[in-house]
C-alpha positions in Angstrom: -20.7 35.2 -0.7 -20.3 31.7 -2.6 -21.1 30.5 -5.9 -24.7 29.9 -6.0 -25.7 33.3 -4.2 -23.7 35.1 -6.5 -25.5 33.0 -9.4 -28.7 33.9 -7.8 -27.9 37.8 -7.6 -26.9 38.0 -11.5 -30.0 36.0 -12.0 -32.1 38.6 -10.2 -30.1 41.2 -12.0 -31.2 40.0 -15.5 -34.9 39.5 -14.5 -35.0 43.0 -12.7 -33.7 44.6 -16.1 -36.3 42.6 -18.0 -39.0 44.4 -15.4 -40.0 41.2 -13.6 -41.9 42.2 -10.4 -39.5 42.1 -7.3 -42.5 39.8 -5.6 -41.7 37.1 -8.4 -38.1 37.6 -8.2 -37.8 37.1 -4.9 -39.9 33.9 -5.4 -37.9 32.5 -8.5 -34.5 33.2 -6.2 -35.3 32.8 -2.8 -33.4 36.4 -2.0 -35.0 38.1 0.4 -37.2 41.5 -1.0 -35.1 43.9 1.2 -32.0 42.5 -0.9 -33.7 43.2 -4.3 -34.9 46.6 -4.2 -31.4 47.7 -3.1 -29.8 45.4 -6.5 -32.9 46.7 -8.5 -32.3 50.8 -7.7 -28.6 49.7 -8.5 -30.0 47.5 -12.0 -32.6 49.6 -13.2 -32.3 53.1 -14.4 -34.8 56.0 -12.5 -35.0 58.1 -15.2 -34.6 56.8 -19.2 -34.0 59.6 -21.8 -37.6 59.1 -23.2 -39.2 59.9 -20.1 -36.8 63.4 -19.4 -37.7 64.4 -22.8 -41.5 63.4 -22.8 -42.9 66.6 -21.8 -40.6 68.9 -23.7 -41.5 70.7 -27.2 -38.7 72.6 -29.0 -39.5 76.2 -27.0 -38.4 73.9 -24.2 -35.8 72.7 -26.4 -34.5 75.7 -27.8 -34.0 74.3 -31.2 -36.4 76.6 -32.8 -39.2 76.2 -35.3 -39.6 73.0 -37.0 -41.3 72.2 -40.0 -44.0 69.4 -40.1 -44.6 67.5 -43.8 -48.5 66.3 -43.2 -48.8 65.1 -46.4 -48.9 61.2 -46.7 -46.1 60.1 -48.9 -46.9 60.3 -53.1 -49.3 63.1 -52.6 -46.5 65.7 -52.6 -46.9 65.7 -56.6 -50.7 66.0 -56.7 -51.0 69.5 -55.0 -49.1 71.1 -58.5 
């Protein structure tokens, strides 16, 4: 591989992290789309923390119960 596709890979690298489209990547680079999606499933992560945890609640958890303050803050000293 020489200089400039290896330039054009780290450039389609940073894009595919910033969530480009493949379809304007492959425009902006001139790398085929074939090429991409296998650097973009080795780039971009399948499964981020936030969306593993997005469905949980703390049975799920096992953390047990938790305590919710619903009080906007300052009106903790009205309610005496």
């Amino acid at each position: 591989m020489n200089n400039t596709t290896k330039a054009k890979v780290e450039l389609a690298k940073k894009m595919l992290k910033g969530k480009i489209d493949i379809d304007e990547v492959a425009i902006m680079t001139g790398l085929p789309e074939e090429q991409l999606k296998a650097i973009a499933d080795e780039v971009v992560p399948k499964n981020t923390d936030a969306e593993i945890l997005k469905n949980l609640d703390t049975v799920d958890l096992n953390i047990g119960p938790i305590l919710f303050d619903d009080l906007p803050a300052g009106e903790e000293d009205m309610e005496e």
